[in-house]
C-alpha positions in Angstrom: -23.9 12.2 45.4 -21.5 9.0 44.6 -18.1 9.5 44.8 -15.9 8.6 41.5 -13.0 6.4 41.3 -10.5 7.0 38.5 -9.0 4.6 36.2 -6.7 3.9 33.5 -7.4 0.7 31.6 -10.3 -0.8 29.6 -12.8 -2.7 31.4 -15.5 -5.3 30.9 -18.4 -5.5 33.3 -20.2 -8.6 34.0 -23.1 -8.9 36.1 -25.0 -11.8 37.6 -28.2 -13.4 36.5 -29.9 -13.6 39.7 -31.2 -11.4 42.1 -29.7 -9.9 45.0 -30.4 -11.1 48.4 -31.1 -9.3 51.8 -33.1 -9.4 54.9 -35.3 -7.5 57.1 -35.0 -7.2 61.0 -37.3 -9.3 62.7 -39.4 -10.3 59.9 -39.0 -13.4 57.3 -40.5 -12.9 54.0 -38.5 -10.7 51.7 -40.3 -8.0 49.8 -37.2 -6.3 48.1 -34.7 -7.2 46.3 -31.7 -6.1 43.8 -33.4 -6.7 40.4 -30.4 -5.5 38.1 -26.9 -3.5 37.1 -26.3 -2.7 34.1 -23.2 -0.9 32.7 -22.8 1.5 30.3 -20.3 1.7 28.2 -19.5 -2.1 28.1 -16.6 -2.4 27.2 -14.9 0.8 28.9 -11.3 1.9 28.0 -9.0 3.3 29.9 -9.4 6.7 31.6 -13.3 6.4 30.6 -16.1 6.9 32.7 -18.9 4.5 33.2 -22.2 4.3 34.7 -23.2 1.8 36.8 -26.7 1.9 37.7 -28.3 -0.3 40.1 -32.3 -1.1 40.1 -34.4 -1.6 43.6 -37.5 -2.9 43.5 -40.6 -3.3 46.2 -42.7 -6.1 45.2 -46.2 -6.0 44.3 -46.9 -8.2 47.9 -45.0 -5.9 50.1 -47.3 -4.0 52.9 -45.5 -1.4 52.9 -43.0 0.9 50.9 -39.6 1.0 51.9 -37.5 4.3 52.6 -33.8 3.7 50.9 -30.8 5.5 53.0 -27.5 4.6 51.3 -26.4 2.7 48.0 -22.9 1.6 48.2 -20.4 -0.5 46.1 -18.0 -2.0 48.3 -14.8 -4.3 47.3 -15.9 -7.9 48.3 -14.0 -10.5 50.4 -11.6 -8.8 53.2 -11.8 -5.6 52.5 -14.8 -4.2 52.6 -13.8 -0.4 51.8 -16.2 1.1 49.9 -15.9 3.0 46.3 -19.0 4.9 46.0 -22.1 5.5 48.3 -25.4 7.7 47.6 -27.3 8.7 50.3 -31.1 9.0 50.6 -31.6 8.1 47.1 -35.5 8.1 47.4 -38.7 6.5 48.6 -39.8 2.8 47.3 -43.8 2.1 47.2 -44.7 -1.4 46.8 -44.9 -2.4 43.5 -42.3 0.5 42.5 -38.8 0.3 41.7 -35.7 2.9 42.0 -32.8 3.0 40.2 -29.2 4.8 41.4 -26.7 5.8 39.1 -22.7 5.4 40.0 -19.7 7.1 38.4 -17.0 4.8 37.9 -13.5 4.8 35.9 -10.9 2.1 36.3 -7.1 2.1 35.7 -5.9 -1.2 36.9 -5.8 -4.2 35.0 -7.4 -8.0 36.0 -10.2 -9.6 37.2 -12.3 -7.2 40.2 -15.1 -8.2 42.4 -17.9 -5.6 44.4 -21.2 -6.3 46.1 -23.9 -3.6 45.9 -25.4 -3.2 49.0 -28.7 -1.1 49.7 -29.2 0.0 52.9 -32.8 1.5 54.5 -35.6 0.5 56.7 -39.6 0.4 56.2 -41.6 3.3 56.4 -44.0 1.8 58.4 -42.1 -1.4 60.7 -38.8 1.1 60.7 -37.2 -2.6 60.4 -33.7 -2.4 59.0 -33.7 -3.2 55.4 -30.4 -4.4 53.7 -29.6 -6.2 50.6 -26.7 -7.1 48.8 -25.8 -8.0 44.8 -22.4 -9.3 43.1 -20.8 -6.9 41.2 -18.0 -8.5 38.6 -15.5 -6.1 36.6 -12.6 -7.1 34.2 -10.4 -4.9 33.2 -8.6 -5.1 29.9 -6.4 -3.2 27.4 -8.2 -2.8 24.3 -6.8 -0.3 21.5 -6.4 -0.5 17.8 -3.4 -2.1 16.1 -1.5 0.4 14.2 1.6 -1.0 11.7 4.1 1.4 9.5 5.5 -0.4 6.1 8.3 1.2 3.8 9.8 -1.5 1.5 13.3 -1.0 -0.1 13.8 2.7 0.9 16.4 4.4 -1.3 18.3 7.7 -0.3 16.8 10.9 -2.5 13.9 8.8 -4.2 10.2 9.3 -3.2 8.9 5.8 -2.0 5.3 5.1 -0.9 5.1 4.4 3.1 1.5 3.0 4.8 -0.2 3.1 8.0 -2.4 0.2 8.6 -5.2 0.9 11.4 -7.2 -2.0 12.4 -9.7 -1.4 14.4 -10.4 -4.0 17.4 -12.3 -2.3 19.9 -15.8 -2.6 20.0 -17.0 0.8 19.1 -16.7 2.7 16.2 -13.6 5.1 16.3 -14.9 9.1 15.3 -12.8 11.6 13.8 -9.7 9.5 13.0 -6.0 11.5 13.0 -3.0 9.5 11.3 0.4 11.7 11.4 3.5 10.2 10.1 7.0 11.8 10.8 10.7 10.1 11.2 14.2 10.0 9.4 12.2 11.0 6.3 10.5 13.9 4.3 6.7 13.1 3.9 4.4 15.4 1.8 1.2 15.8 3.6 2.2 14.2 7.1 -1.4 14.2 7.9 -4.5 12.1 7.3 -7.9 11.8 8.4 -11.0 10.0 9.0 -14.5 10.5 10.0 -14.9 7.2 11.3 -13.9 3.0 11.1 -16.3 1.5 12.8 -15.6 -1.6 15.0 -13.6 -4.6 12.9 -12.9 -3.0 10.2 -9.4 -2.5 9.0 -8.0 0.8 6.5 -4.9 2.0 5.6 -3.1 5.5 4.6 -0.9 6.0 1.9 2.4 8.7 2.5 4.8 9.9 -0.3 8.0 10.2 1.8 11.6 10.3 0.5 14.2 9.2 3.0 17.5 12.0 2.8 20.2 9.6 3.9 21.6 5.8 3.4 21.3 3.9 6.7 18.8 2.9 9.5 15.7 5.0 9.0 12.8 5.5 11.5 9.1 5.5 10.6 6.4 7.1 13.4 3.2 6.9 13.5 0.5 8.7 15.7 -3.0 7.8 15.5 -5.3 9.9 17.3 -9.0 9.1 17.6 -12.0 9.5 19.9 -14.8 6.8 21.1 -18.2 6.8 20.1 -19.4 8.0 23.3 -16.0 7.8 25.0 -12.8 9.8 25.1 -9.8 11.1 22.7 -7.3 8.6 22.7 -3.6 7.9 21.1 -2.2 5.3 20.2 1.7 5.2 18.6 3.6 3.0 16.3 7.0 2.7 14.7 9.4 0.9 12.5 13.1 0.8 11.2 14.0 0.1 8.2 17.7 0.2 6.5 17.4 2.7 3.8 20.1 1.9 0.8 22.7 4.1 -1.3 21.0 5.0 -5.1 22.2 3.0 -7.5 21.0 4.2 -10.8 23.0 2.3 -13.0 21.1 1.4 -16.7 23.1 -1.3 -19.4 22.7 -0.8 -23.4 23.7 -4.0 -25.4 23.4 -3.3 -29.1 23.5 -5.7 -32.3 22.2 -5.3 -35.5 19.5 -7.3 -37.3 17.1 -7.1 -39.8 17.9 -4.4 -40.9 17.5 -2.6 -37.0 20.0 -1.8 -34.3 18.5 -3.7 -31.6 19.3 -2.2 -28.7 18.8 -4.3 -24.8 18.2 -2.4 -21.9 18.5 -3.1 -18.3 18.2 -2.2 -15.5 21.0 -2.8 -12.9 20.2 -0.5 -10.1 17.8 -0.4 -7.2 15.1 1.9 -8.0 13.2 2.3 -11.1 14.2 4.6 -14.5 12.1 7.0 -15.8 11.4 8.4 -19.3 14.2 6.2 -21.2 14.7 7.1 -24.4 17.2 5.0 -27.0 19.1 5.8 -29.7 22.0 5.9 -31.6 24.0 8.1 -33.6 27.7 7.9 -35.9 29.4 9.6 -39.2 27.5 8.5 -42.0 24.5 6.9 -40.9 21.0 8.0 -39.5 19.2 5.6 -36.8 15.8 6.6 -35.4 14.8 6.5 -31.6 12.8 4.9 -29.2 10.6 5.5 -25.8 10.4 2.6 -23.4 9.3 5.0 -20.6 9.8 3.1 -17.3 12.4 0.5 -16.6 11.8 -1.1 -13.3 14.7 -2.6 -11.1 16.2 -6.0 -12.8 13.9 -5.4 -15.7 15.4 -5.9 -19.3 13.4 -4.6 -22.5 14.5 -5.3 -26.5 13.6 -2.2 -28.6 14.7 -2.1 -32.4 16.0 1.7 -33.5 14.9 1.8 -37.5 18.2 2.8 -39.5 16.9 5.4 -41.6 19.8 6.0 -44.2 23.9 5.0 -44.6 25.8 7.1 -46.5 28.9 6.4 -45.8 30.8 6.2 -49.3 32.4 3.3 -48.7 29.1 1.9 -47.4 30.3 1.5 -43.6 29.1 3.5 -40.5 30.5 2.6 -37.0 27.0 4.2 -34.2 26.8 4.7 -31.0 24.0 3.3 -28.8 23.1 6.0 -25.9 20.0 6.8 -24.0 18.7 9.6 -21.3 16.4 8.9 -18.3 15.0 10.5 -14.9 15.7 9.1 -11.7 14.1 11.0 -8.8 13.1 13.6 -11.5 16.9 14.2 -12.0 18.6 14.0 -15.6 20.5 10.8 -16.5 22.6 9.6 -19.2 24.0 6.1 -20.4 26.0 4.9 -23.1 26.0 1.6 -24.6 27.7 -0.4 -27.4 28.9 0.2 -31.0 27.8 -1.4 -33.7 28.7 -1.6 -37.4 26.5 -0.8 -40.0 27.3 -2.3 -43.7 25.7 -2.4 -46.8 27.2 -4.7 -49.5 25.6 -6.4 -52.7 27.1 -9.4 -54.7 25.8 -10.1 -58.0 26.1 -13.4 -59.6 25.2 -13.6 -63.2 24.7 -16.5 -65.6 23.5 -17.3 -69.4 19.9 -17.8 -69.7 17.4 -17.9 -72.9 17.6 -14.7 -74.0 19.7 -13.2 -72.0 21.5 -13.0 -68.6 20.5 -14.0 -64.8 21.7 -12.1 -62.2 21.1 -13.0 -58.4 21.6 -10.0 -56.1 22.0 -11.2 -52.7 22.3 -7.9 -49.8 25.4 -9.1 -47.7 25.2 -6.7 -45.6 23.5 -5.3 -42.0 21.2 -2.9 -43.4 18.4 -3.0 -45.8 19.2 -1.9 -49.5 16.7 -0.2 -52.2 16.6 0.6 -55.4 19.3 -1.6 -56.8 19.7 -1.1 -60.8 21.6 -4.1 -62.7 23.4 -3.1 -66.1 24.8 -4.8 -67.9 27.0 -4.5 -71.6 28.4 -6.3 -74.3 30.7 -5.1 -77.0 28.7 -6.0 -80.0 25.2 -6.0 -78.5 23.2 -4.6 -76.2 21.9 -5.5 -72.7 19.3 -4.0 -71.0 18.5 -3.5 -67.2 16.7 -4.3 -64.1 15.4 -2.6 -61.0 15.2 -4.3 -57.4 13.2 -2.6 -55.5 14.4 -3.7 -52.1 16.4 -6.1 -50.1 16.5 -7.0 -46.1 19.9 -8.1 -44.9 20.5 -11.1 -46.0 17.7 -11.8 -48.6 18.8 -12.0 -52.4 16.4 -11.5 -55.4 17.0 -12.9 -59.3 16.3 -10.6 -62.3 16.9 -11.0 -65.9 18.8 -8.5 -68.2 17.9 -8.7 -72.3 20.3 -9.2 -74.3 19.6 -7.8 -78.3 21.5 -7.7 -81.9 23.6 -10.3 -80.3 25.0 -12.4 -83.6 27.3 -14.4 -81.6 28.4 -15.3 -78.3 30.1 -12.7 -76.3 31.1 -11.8 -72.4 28.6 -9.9 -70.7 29.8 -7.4 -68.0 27.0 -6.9 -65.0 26.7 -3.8 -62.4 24.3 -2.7 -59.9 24.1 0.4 -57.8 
């Protein structure tokens, strides 16, 4: 039986085109000959074992069949220590061919070169039979490339981390393993993978939530097994400066329209959750808003309806405020104060018939429902309804005037 030889590193084996050469004792034709080695697995990895198996073949013209005693594979140039031999492999008739299997494994790396050479005699002549073949190996590292990303890690928030396996060997990898561990908490540290075959490139997603500000380390550990071949592992890591939370949220408030428009942003460095707006003061009642999610540096205009002012004097001072989640925790933020008015001017005139009033809404909030009266001493006026005015906007009714017999000052009120 051959002997093995063990080895650590992944190897390529290249063999040459022609035919091995030899010679018989005492005679000049050659009937024999080294036909072909092939190599199995090719490429190998490290650690792995391959088969080398050499072919012998007696020609169709030979006389007689030839008895083999001993395959070897020996280093070439100087040293001509052998790796493997296998004795008395078997009988070659002419015409036949035999083929000898050797158990390799490699763990050096570079460029190696062997010469097969068969050793026997014919069965008949007993002349010495010996031929010899180039043997080539190359030895190379070949593993997948593994990489660990975690962008802008923030202390106490949950943050999405990846494992990138590419796949460069030439074999499909079986029964992939990714864990992930480090400077972090990860829920479900484990992934897996029937199989990625050769060039192709996949990546696992990790929830993890780094528990500290600083420098923070990421490991990876991939463990997979060769079609055909062994378990292997390969590792990666990465650090990455995880920062302090900052979970600071700005409210600007004006009003207009009619609204309290109310500006939030976003100051901090990791995303808001669930923001709601609203805002809230003596004598006034102002709806609320959901913007849900506020990313980091984002800014989003919402407008709070104001629902009612009853102030007496027809002045409310509100509140902006609003409550969000970071890291499923309970926030609150308060923002500006705004003044809420509502003021109407009347401006009446002589007309045909009676008198023209222009109501104009000078104030910050809508009106509705604004009756004009007005009176005279000697006749009488009648009134007017407008229904509703937006800050700023102004409307023009007209009042009869009746039993009027001559002229007289007309006094005009709205509510």
């Amino acid at each position: 039986m051959g002997r093995g030889f063990s080895v650590v590193l992944a190897l390529v084996v290249l063999c040459s085109a022609f035919a091995g050469v030899g010679f018989v004792a005492g005679t000049t034709p050659l009937n024999a000959a080294v036909t072909n080695v092939t190599v199995t697995p090719d490429p190998a990895v490290p650690g792995e074992r391959l088969v080398a198996e050499v072919t012998i073949e007696n020609f169709a013209s030979s006389s007689e069949a030839y008895r083999i005693d001993a395959v070897a594979i020996r280093n070439a140039g100087g040293r001509l220590d052998e790796l493997s031999r296998v004795e008395d492999p078997g009988v070659i008739s002419p015409g036949g061919s035999l083929t000898v299997p050797f158990g390799l494994r490699f763990r050096d790396p570079g460029e190696k070169t062997f010469r097969v050479v068969v050793y026997g005699e014919g069965q008949q002549t007993e002349d010495d039979l010996q031929l010899t073949y180039p043997l080539r190996v190359s030895v190379t590292d070949a593993t997948p490339k593994v990489e660990v990303d975690l962008r802008r890690p923030v202390a106490g928030v949950t943050t999405n981390a990846t494992v990138t396996l590419a796949n460069g060997v030439d074999r499909e990898l079986r029964n992939v393993e990714v864990r992930l561990d480090g400077d972090v908490t990860v829920e479900r540290p484990r992934r897996v993978r029937s199989t990625l075959a050769a060039g192709e490139t996949t990546t696992f997603g990790f929830e993890v939530t780094p528990e500290t500000a600083g420098e923070t380390d990421l490991d990876a550990t991939v463990e997979y097994t060769l079609a055909g071949g062994p378990t292997r592992t390969v590792n990666a890591s990465t650090t990455v400066t995880t920062r302090e939370l900052d979970d600071r949220v700005r409210l600007r408030g004006n009003v207009s329209g009619g609204q309290v428009l109310v500006t939030a942003t976003n100051l901090g460095n990791v995303a808001v959750e669930k923001l709601v707006l609203d805002a809230s003061g003596d004598g006034a009642s102002v709806g609320e808003r959901v913007v849900s999610t506020l990313a980091t540096g984002e800014s989003r205009t919402v407008a709070l309806p104001v629902e009612s002012l009853d102030a007496p004097d027809g002045v409310a001072t509100v509140s902006v405020a609003g409550t969000y989640e970071v890291a499923d925790q309970p926030r609150e933020v308060d923002g500006d104060t705004v003044v809420l008015r509502r003021a109407v001017a009347l401006n009446a005139t002589a007309a045909d018939g009676g008198v023209s009033v222009q109501v104009s809404n000078l104030g910050s909030v809508s009106v509705e429902r604004v009756v004009v009266r007005g009176s005279a001493p000697d006749a009488m006026v009648g009134q007017a309804v407008v229904p509703t005015l937006a800050p700023g906007g102004s409307a023009t009714v007209t009042l009869p005037v009746s039993g009027l017999r001559r002229s007289a000052d007309v006094s005009v009120t709205g509510r």
